[in-house]
N, C-alpha and C positions, 0 to 999 in steps of 0.2 A: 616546085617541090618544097622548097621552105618556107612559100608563104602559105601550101598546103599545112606545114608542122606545125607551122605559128600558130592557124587558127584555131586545132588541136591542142595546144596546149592551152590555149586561150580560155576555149570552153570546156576542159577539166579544172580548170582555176574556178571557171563560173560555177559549175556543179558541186566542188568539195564545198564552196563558200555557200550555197543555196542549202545542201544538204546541212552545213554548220547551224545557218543559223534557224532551218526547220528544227534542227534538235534541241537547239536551246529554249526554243518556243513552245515545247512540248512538256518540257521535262520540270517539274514544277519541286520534285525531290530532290535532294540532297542525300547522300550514302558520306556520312561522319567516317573519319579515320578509325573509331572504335565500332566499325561498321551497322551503326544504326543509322535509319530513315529521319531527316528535317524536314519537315513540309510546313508551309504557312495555313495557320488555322482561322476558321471565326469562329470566337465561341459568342451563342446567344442565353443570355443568361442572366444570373444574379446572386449575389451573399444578401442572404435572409439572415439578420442576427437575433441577439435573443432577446424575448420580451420582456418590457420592464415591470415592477410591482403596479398595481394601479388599474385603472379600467381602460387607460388611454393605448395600454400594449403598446406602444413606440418601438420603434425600431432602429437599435444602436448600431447596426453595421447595414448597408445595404450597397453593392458595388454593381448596377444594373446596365451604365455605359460605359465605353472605353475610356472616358476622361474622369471614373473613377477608380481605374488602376494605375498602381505606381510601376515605374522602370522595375522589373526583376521580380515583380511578382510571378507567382508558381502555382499552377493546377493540376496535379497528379493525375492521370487520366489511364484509366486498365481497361484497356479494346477488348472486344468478344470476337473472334473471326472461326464461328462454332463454337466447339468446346474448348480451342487455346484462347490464352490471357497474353495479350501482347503492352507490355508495362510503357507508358508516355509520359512522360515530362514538358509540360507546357510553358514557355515563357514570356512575359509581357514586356516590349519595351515601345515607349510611348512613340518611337517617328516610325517603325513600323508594323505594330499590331503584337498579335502572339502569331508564334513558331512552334512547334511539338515537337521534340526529338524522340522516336521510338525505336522497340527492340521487335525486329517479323513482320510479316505482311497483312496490313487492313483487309476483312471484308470489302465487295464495292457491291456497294446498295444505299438504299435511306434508312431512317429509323432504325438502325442497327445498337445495339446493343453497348454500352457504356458504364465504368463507374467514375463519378468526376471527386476529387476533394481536394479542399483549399487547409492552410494551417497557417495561424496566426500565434506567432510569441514560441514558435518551432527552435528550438536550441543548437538545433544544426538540421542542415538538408542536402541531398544531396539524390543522383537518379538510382542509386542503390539503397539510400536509409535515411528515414527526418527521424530526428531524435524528438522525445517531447516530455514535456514535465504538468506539474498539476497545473502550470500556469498556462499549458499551452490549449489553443482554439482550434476544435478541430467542425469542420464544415465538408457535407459529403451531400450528393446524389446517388444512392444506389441503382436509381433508374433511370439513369440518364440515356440521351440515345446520340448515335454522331451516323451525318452522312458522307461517301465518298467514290468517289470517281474520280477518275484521268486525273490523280494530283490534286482535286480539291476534296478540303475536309471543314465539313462543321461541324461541330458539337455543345450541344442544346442541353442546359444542366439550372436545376437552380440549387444550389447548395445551400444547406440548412443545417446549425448544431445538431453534432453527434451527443453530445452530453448534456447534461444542467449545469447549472453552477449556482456555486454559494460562496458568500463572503462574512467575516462576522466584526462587529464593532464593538472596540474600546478605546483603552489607553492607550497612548501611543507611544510605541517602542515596547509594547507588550507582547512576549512571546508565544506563542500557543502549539501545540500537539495536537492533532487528529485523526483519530481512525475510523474506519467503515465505511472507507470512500475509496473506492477503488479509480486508478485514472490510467489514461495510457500515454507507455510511455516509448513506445517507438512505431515505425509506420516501414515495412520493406514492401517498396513498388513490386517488386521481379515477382513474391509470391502474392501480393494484396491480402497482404496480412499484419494485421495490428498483434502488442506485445501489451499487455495490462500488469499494473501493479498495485495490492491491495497495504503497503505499505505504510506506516505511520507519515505524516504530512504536518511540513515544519511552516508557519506562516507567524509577519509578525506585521503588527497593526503600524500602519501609518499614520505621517503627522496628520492628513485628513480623517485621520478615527477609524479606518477600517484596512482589511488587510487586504490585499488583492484575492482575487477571483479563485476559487478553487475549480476545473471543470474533471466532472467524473460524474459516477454513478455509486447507487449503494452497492455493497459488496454481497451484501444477503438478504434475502427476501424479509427480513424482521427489519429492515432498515434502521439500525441501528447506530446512533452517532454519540462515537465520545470524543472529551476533549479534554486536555490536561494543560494546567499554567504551571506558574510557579511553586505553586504550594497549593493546590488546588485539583479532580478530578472528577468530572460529570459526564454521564448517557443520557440519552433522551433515544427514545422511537420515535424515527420520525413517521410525519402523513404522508400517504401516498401521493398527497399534491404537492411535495417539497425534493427539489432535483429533476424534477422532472426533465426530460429527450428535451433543449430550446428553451427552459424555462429559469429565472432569476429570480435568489433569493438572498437574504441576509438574516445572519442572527444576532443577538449581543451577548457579548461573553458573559456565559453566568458567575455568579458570585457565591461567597457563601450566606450572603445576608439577600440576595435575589435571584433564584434560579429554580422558577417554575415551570412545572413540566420535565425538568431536569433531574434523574436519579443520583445523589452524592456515590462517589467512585468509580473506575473505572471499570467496564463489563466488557469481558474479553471472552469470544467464543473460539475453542479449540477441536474440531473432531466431534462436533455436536455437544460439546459440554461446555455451560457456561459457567464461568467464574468469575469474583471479583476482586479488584485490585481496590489498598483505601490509600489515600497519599497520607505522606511522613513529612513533614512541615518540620524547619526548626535545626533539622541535622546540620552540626557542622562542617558534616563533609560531601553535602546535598543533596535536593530533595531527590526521593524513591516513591514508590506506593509498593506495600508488602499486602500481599494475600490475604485476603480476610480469613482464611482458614487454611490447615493444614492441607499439603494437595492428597486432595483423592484418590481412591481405590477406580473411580469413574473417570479424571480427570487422566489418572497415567496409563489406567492400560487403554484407553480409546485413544491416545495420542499413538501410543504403540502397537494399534492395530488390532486389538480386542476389545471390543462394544463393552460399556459397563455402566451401570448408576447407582453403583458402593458408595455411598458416603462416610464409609469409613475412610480414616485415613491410609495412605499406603504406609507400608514398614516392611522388614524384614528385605532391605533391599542395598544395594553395595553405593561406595563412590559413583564409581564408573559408571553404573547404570544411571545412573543419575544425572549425569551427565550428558549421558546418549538421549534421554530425556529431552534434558532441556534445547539441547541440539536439534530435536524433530520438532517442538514448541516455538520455537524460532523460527525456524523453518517456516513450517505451517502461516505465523502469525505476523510475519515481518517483526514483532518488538524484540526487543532486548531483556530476554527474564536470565535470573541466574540465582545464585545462592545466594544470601545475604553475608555479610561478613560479623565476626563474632559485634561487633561495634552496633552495625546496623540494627541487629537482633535485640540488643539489649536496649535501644532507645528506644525502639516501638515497643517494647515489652513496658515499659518505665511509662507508657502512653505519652510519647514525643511530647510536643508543647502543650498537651492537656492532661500532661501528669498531674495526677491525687494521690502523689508520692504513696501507693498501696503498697504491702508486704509482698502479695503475689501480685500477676497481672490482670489486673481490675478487680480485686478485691482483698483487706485485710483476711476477708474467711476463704481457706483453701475449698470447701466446696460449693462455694459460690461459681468459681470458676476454674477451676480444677477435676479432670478425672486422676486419681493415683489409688498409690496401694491402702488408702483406707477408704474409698469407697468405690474399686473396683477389680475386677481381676484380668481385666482384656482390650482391647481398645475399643472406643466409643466410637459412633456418629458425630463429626464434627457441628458445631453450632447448637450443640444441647446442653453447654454450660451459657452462663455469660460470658458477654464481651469484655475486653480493657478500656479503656478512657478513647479508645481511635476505632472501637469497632471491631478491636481483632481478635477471633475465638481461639482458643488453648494453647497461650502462650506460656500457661504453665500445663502444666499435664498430660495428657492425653496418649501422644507420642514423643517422644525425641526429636530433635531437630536437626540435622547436618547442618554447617554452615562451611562458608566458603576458606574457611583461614586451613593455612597445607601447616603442617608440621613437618619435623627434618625426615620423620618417618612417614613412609607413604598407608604403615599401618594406623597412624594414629592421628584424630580424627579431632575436631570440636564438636559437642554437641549442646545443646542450649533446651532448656524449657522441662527436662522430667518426665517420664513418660508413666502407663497406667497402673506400674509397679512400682512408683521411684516413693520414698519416702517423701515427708514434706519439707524437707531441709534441700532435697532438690527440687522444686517445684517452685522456690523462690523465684521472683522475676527476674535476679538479677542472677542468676544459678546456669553456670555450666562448668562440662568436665571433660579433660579431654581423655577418648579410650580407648585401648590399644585391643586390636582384632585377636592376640591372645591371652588376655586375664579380660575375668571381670571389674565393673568398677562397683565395690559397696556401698551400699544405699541406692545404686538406681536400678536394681532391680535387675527387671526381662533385658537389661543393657548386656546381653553377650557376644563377647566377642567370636564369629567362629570361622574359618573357609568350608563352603562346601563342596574343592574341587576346582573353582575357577572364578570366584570373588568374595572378597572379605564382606563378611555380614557383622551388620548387628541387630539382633528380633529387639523388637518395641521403637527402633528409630527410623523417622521418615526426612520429610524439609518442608522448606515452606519457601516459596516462590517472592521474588522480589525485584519491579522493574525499572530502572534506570535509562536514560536519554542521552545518546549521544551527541 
């Protein structure tokens, strides 16, 4: 009888241990503590980078075998299994291959459905979010395919730039601004969903003479690219063959003595209205670009959600709203616009460093550039006098100005420039007055102050836009 039990227990030894190690030989998955799927992957494939200027198109990244991935490289991978999206994380390390940690269960077939993407110069990563900047390299398959059975998985991708890029040449340690390049700037695997930002973009030239790579695309179909330096602000449209999906370009920073093709100031579209910005050189408390014109009857109420293309200037309108203004403008535009301050105002009026020390602004004769009360009774169309010495229309007359400076009363206001009423002793360039929402002020006219219930007004005074860099 007990060498009956012995054998019995013998041959349940043999069977747990057969059964052992049949299961281990099977099971090719792993289940993570954060209970997602590990399985070992082959990916077949390759990074197609982007092509250089030239005929020869060279190719600056290409990663087609295993001995050109590094330890810790990453391949985003979003499975199809029908209509769910099962988000993967691929990683490479050189002794043994890539691994994919996912979230749900794979189809099992061939040819199944895949999106693969790789990111170079990623500022963080991680299997819920890679953050990314203009500097960063994004490379995708939208049609990739992976096959999978019994624990094995391939996935068959060749990833190629999502964006173009461009870089521009100068000086080196020169600073530059640029808008109308939208880039992105984060990547969530869970939903496979990119985050964009059309945001101004800070780049500064290296000691090799150029700045690094910007990758994005144009923001709006006019392709429109501006740039700002020091003391300096240029647009260009570009060609449809410049940024292109995988394609490499360079420009050189334009100048004021060389920049063709290049419109002088800054051209900033808001809500379908385009406007422009001139730079302010010179200031001692540094460089701006102020509004070529008073803002618009077009400019403010399509930012505020009614279509217009008034070229009068707005007036008859409060602080506050003004504010609220330039709050949706920002918004909208990523820049930084705001009031000028009394300082600001009077240097661009003075025509900053291309002062012709004039009476008014840009001219000895008030109706050279000048609307007021001796020749007119209402307010005008901006851009129908002349300019000052910088390009910038009715810095004396037209409307009134708000500017930024608060007084200890929240009724009482600075205003600068004269408006279509004002005598010509305020019309001077260097003329303002501060006024209080209940008296008038004498000699400027339509300046009244009034409440109508729920914000301080004053009829015949607007502002004028002015944009700063942080």
């Amino acid at each position: 009888m007990k060498q009956v039990h012995v054998i019995q227990m013998l041959m349940a030894v043999v069977i747990v241990l057969a059964l052992g190690s049949c299961s281990s030989d099977v099971l090719s998955e792993v289940e993570n503590q954060n209970g997602k799927q590990t399985v070992k992957m082959e990916f077949v494939g390759k990074v197609i980078g982007f092509d250089q200027q030239g005929s020869s198109k060279a190719k600056v990244q290409a990663r087609a075998t295993s001995s050109s991935w590094k330890d810790g490289d990453k391949i985003y991978i979003t499975f199809y299994n029908g209509s769910t999206l099962i988000p993967g994380e691929a990683t490479y390390s050189s002794a043994s291959g890539w691994s994919v940690s996912y979230d749900g269960n794979l189809a099992t077939g061939s040819n199944l459905k895949c999106e693969a993407r790789y990111f170079v110069n990623a500022t963080f990563s991680s299997s819920s979010l890679v953050s990314l900047n203009s500097n960063s390299e994004i490379y995708e398959d939208m049609n990739a395919t992976y096959a999978y059975s019994n624990g094995s998985l391939t996935v068959t991708a060749t990833l190629s730039p999502k964006t173009g890029r461009i870089r521009f040449t100068g000086k080196s340690g020169e600073k530059i601004y640029t808008t109308g390049i939208s880039v992105y700037t984060t990547f969530s695997p869970a939903i496979n969903k990119f985050s964009t930002s059309n945001a101004m973009i800070t780049s500064t030239v290296a000691s090799n003479g150029s700045t690094p790579y910007i990758y994005g695309y144009f923001t709006d179909n006019d392709r429109s690219l501006g740039l700002v330096g020091s003391d300096y602000a240029f647009t260009r449209t570009c060609t449809s063959s410049m940024l292109n999906v995988g394609e490499s370009g360079y420009m050189a920073i334009p100048s004021e003595s060389s920049h063709n093709n290049w419109r002088s100031g800054l051209y900033v579209k808001a809500s379908g209205v385009e406007f422009k910005m001139i730079p302010v050189a010179g200031y001692s408390g540094g460089f701006f670009l102020m509004a070529e014109t008073e803002t618009t009857e077009a400019l403010y109420k399509s930012v505020k959600g009614t279509a217009s293309t008034s070229q009068l200037p707005i007036d008859n309108i409060s602080y506050s709203e003004i504010t609220s203004f330039i709050e949706k403008l920002n918004s909208e535009t990523k820049l930084n616009f705001s009031l000028p301050s009394v300082e600001q105002w009077l240097y661009a009026a003075e025509g900053g460093d291309k002062t012709q020390d004039y009476i008014f602004a840009g001219s000895d004769t008030p109706d050279d550039v000048a609307w007021y009360s001796a020749n007119c009774s209402s307010k005008q169309a901006v851009k129908t006098k002349a300019p000052n010495e910088l390009g910038i229309y009715d810095m004396s007359g037209n409307v009134g100005e708000f500017v930024s400076n608060s007084k200890s009363s929240y009724s009482e206001r600075d205003i600068c420039g004269g408006g279509y009423c004002s005598s010509i002793s305020y019309i001077k360039k260097d003329s303002y007055v501060t006024t209080n929402y209940t008296t008038s002020k004498a000699g400027y006219g339509v300046i009244l102050g009034y409440n109508d219930g729920s914000h301080n007004r004053s009829r015949g005074v607007g502002f004028r836009l002015i944009l700063t860099f942080k």
